[in-house]
C-alpha positions as CSV (number, residue, x, y, z in Angstrom):
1,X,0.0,0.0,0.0
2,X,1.4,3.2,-0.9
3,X,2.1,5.9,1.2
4,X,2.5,9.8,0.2
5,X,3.7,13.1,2.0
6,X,0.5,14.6,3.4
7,X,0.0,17.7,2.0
8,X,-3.0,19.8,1.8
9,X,-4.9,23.0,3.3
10,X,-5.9,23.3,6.9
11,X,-9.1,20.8,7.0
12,X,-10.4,22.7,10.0
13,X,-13.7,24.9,9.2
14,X,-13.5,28.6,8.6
15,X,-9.3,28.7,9.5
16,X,-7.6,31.2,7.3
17,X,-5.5,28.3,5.9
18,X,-7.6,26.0,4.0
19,X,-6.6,27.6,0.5
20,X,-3.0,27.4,1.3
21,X,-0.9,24.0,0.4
22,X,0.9,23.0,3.9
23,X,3.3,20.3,4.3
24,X,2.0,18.8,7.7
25,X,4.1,17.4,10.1
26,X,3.8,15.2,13.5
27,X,3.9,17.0,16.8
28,X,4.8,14.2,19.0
29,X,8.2,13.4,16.6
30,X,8.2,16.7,14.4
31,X,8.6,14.3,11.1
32,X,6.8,14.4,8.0
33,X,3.5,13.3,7.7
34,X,2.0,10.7,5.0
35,X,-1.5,9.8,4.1
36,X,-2.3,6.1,2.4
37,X,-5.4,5.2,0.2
38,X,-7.2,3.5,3.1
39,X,-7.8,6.7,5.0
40,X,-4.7,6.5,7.4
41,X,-2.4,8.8,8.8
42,X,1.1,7.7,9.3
43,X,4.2,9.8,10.5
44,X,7.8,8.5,8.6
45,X,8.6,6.3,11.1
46,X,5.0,4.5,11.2
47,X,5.3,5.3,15.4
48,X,2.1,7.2,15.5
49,X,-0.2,5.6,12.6
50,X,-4.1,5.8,12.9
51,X,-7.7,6.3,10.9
52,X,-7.6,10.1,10.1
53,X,-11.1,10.3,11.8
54,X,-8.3,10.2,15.0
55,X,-6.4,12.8,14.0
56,X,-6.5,16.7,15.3
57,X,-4.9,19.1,13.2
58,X,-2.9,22.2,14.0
59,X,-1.8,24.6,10.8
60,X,0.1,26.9,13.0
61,X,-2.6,30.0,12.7
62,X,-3.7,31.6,16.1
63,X,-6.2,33.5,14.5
64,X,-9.8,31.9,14.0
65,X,-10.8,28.4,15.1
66,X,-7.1,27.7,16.3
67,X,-6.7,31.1,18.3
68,X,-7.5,29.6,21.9
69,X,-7.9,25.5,21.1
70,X,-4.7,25.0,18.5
71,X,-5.6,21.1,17.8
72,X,-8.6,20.6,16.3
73,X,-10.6,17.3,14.7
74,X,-11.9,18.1,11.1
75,X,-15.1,17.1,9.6
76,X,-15.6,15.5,6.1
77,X,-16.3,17.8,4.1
78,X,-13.3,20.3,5.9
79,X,-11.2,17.3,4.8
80,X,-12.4,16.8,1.5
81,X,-11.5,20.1,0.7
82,X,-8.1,19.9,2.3
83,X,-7.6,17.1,-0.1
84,X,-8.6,18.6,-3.0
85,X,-6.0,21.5,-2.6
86,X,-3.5,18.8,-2.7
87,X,-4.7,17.1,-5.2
88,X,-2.2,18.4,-7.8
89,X,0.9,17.3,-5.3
90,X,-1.2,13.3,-5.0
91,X,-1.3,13.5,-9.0
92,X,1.6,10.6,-8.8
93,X,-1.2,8.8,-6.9
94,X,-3.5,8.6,-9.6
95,X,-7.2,9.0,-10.3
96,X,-8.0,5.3,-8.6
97,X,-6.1,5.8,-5.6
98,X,-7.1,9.4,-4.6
99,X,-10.9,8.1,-5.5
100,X,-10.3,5.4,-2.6
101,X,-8.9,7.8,-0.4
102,X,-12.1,9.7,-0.7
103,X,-14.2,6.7,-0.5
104,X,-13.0,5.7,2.8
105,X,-13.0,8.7,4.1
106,X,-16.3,9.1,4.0
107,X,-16.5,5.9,5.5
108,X,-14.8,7.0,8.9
109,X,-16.6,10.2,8.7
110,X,-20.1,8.7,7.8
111,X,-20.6,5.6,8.5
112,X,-24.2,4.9,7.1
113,X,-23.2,6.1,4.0
């Protein structure tokens, strides 16, 4: 299963940052972070690795949502469009793989659907 840098806008609602393309990066061991096809989460050296339903993001702004509570847990569509923003960087992923990405995210995010 193939793994690729994570890099997208800030999936948090309403944060000034969800246009701009951000590498993201693990705050427990400060390395890169990668996203696979099944909807995971995985810093390089696989220590913390989890459904990104899990996950809390921080983009760095301290205006907005991120102002007072910096870690925050996105919704679907805040990560969907966080995705999409990348989606010209996951281009070496291809068509298929970023359409199972999506797919099982919406999975973890509804899971009725």
């Amino acid at each position: 299963m193939p793994w690729y840098q994570l890099k997208m806008g800030c999936p948090v609602a309403n944060c000034e940052n969800q246009q701009k393309l951000l590498s993201w990066v693990c705050s427990e061991d400060q390395d890169d972070m990668f996203v696979c096809e099944q909807g995971r989460l995985s810093c390089r050296t696989k220590a913390h690795d989890d459904s990104i339903i899990n996950w809390k993001f921080d983009c760095g702004s301290r205006d907005g949502p991120h102002r007072n509570i910096h870690f925050h847990s996105p919704d679907f569509a805040g990560f969907a469009h966080a995705i999409a923003i990348g989606v010209p960087l996951l281009s070496e992923a291809g068509a298929k793989w970023l359409s199972t990405l999506m797919t099982n995210i919406e999975k973890q995010f509804k899971p009725d659907a």
